[in-house]
N, C-alpha and C positions, 0 to 999 in steps of 0.2 A: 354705485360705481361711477357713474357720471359725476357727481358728489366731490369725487377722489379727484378728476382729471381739472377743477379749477387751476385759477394762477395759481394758487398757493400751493397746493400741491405739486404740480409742476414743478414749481422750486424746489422742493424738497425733493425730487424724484432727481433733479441736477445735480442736488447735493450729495445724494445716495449712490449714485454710479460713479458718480466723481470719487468718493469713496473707496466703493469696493473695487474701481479699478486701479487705483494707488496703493493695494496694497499687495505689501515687499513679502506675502508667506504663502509660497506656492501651496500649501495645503489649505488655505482660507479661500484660494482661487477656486481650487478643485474642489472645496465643500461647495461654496459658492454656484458652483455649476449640479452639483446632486440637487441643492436647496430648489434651483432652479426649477428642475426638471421635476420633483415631488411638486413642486407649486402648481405648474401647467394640469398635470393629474388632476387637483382639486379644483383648480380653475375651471376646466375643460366641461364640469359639470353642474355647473351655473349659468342657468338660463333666463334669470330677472333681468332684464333692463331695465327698469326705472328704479330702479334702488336695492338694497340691501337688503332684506328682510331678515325675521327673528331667524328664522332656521339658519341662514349662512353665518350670522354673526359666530357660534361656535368655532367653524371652520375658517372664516377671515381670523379670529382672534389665536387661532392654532399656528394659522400663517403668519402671522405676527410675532408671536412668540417664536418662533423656528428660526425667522431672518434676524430677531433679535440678539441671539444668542453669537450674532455675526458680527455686533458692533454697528446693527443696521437702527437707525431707528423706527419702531413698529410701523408710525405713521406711513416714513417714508419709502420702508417697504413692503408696505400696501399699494402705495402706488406704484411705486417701480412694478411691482406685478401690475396691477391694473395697464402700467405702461406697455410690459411689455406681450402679454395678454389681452389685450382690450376686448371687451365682450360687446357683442353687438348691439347697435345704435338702432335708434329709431327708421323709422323710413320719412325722414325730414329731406333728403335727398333725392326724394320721388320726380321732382319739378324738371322737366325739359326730357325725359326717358321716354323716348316714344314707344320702346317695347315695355314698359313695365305693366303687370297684369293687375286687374281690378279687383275688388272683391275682400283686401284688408288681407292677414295674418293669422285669421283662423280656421277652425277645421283644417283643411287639406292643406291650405299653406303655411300652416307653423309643422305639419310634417314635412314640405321638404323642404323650409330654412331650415329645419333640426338635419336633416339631409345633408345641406351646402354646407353647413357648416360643421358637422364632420368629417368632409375631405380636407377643411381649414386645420381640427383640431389634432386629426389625427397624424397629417404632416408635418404639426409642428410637435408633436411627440415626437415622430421618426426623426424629425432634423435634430431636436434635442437628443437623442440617444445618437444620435453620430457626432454631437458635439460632444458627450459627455465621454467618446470614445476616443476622441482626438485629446482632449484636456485632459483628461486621467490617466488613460492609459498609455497616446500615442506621442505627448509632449514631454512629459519627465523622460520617456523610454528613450527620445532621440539624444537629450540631452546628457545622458546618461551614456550612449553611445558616440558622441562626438568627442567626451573626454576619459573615451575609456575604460569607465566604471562597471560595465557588465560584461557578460560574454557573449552578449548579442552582437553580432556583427551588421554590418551596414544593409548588406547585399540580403541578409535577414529579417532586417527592417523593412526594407523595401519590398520584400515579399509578404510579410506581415501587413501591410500597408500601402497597398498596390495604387497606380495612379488614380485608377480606377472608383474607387472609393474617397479620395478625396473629390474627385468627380459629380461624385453621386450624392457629397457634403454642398459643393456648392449648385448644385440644379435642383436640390432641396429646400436650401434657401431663394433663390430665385425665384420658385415656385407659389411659394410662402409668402414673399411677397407682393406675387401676381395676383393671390389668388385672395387676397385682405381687404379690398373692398368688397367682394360678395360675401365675405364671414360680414362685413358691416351692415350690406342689407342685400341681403340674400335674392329678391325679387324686385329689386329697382336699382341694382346696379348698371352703369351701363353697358350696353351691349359688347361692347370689345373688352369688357372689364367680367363677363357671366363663365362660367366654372368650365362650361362646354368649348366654350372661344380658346381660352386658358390651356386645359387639358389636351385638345386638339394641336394648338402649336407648340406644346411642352414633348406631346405622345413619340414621334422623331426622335426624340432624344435618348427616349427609353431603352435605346442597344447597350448604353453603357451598364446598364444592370446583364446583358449578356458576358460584356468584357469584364465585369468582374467574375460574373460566375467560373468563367474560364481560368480564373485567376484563385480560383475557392482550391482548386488541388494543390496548386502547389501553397498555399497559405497554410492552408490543414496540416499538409507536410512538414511546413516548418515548423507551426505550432506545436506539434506532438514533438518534435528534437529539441525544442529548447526553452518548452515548459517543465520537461524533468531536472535541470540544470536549477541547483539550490537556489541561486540567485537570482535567478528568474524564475523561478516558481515563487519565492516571500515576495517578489516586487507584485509578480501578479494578485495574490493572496491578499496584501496589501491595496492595491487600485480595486480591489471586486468589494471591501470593506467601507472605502469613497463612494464607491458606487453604486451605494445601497443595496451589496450585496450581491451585485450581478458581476458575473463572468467575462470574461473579454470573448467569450463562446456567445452569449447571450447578446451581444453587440454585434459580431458577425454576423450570425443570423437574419436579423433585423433587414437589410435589402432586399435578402434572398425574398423574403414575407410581402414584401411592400408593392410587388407589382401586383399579386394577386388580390392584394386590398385595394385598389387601383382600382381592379375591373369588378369588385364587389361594390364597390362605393359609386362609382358610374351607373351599375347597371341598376341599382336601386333608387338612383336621383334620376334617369330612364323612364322607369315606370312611376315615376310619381309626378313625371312635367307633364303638362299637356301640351297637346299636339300643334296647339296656337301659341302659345311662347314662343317668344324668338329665339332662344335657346335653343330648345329640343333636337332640331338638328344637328347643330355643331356636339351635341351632347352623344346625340347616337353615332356619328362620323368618330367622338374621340372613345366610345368604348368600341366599336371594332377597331380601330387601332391598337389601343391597351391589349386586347383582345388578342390579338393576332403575337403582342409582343410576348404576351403570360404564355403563349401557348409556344412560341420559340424557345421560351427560357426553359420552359418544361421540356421538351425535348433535348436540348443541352444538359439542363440534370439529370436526364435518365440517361444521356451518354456515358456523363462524366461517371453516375452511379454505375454502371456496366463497366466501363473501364477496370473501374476503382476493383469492384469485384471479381473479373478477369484476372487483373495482378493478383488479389489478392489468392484466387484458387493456384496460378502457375507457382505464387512459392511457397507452397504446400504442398506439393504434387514434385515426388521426386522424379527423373528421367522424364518431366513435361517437354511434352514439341511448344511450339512458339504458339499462344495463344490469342494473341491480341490481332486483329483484324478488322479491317474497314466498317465489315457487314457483318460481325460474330457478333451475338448477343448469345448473353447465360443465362439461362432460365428458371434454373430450378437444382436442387441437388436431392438426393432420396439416394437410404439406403433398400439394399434390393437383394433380391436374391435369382440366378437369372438359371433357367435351365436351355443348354442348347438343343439343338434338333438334333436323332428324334424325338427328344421329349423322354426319358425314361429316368425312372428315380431314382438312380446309379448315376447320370451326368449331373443331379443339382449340386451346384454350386455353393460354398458357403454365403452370407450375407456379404456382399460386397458396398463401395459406396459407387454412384452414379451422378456422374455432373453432366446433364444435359445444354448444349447450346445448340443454335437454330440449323448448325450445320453437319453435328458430331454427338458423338454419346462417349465422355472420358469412364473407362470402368477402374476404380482402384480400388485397392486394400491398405489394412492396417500400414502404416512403416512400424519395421521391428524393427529399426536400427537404432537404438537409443541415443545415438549419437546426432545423428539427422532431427530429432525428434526434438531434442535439446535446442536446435536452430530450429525450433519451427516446423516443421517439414512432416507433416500429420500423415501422408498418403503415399503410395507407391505405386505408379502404373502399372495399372492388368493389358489392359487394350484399348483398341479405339474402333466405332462402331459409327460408319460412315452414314448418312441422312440427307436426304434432298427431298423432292417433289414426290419422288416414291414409297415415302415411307407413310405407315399406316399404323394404326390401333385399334385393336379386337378383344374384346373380354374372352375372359378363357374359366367360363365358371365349371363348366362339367369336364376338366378333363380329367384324365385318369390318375395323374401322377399328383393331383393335389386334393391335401387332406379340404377335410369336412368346412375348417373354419380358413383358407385358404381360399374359397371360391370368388369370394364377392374381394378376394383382394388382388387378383394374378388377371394378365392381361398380353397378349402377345404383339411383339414390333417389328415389326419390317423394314429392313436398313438393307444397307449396299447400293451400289453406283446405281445399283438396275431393279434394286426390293428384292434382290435372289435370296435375304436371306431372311429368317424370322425367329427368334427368339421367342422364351416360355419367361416371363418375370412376376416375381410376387413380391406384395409391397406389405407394405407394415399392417397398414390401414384401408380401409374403402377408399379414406378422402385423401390418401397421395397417389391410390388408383386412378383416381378422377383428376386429381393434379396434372398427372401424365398425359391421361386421357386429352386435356384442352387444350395442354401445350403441344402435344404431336398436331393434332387437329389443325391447329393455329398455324404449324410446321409448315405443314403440307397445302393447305391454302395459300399463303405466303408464295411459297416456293413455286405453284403451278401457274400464280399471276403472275412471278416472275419470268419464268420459262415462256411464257404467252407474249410478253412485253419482246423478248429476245426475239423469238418467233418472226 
């Protein structure tokens, strides 16, 4: 690989971009950026430095051949990869690094240069699949939209392609290129150039994977309206074909994933620095920051997911009261069968269904109105079954009113403003008894540290 990066090669490497970026066939562009991005893959798992050897030669000549097929030539796009891939250098760059540690690149220290330079390779995947998201999918589509040609509209785009996300394209790069001298030599970089210095002034930034996320509802929304649209479903069908077969699904995604590889890739270059490196601290300073951010973001998707699922129960639920609320979480749904107090086997109940949330218990049945049912509308309110700090769960194996194979599945609940009331319920199974069972539990804990806080 060094081999490649003479003058001569060089020149050709000028030649080659000089090329592929003169040319007039936006679909040569767009392969151009897959070819890319499959190359970094095979790149990414080359770990010689001082030459080439028999085994790679297959896979350089594979590479070769693929960019060939572009009008490139092989030579010269070997090097262009080499360019823009460079695989790490020697530690010829040791001289004047007062913090660089002793002891050479083996044993323990080619495990975690293989470390450092995995936060290198895997970012530069990530920022390639945002670029490939932007060139394939997000560039034809606008241009396409400025004159017209589709039925996507602007205001659609823009929520398809939130600022958000172009945000998170360029702090990606940025990154990428903060972080290119330690892929070069991983343990004699210098000190304000080491992955932990890097990480730590990068970690701040990391909100804007929050503001996308917040941005993930309404994108999803659009995307489901105006992926069934002919014309925008072939375009997309079309860019997923470019794109070696991925999705414009499979591109969104991709952020959501990257902070938690974040504090996976920290926390394992953590335990592998020791404690006299000059790194290691700014190292464990930027994974409790990442740390703290993974752990935001998650609580925001478990909102958004709660929301999402909120709507989704109130429009199915005909005659629903307003569901959505500051502090309402859904927990769970179970069909059930409920017998009121006293308990005798003249009030059971048919099988009804049961939507429990942290503050209420929704009871419905079937909708028979096939009409309703036709828009969607699966359930039809029984009642509503009030829950706070009072309420309780009790197995109810020996009572009277339930058969033989009933016992290990029925369990009684205690609801109302004040637990005045209690109910007989039997469940399908053991394990939606026990489902019950830890969400009540969970309930009621909840709700009495809350009442304490008030207190």
């Amino acid at each position: 690989w060094q081999r490649m990066l003479d003058e001569q090669q060089q020149a050709r490497v000028a030649v080659a971009l000089e090329r592929a970026s003169s040319s007039n066939r936006a679909d040569d562009a767009r392969r151009l950026s897959v070819v890319a991005e499959r190359l970094h893959r095979r790149l990414s798992s080359v770990t010689d430095v001082d030459g080439v050897d028999s085994a790679d030669k297959p896979r350089l000549a594979s590479v070769a051949e693929e960019l060939d097929a572009h009008s490139l030539d092989p030579v010269a796009a070997a090097a262009v990869a080499a360019a823009r891939f460079p695989l790490a250098g020697s530690n010829a760059n040791a001289d004047g690094d007062q913090c660089a540690t002793k002891g050479g690149v083996n044993g323990e220290w080619s495990v975690l240069e293989r470390a450092v330079r995995e936060i290198y390779e895997t970012e530069a995947a990530y920022g390639d699949s945002l670029d490939l998201l932007f060139n394939v999918f997000h560039s034809p589509l606008h241009a396409k939209v400025r004159v017209g040609a589709t039925s996507v509209t602007e205001d659609e785009l823009a929520a398809l392609f939130p600022p958000s996300l172009v945000e998170l394209r360029e702090m990606s790069r940025e990154l990428l290129r903060a972080l290119a001298p330690s892929f070069a030599a991983p343990l004699t970089a210098p000190a304000t150039q080491r992955v932990g210095v890097i990480m730590e002034r990068f970690a701040p930034r990391l909100t804007v994977f929050g503001d996308y996320l917040r941005a993930q509802a309404e994108l999803n929304r659009v995307l489901a309206e105006v992926s069934v649209r002919p014309d925008v479903h072939a375009y997309l069908e079309s860019c997923s074909r470019v794109a070696d077969k991925m999705s414009i699904h499979d591109f969104f995604i991709a952020p959501v994933q990257r902070v938690p590889r974040y504090e996976l890739l920290l926390r394992r270059l953590v335990e592998l620095t020791p404690a006299s490196n000059c790194d290691a601290l700014a190292l464990q300073r930027a994974l409790e920051l990442v740390r703290t951010a993974n752990r935001r973001n998650n609580e925001l998707l478990a909102e958004q997911e709660n929301t999402s699922a909120i709507q989704g129960i109130s429009a199915r639920i005909s005659n629903c009261p307003p569901l959505l609320g500051a502090e309402r979480r859904f927990l769970l749904r179970s069909a059930l069968r409920r017998v009121a107090a006293p308990f005798r086997s003249k009030d059971r109940q048919p099988q009804h269904h049961f939507f429990l949330f942290n503050d209420m218990v929704l009871e419905c049945e079937d909708e028979s109105a096939s009409k309703l049912r036709r828009q969607g509308v699966l359930y039809s309110l029984v009642g509503t079954l009030l829950i706070n700090e009072h309420v309780r769960w009790r197995a109810a194996r020996n009572h009277k009113v339930l058969a033989a194979d009933e016992r290990n599945c029925a369990f009684f609940l205690r609801h109302g403003p004040l637990g005045q009331f209690e109910d007989l319920f039997v469940a399908e199974t053991t394990f939606v008894a026990a489902q019950w069972q830890r969400a009540i539990e969970s309930i009621a804990i909840e709700s009495e540290e809350e009442a304490e806080e008030e207190d």
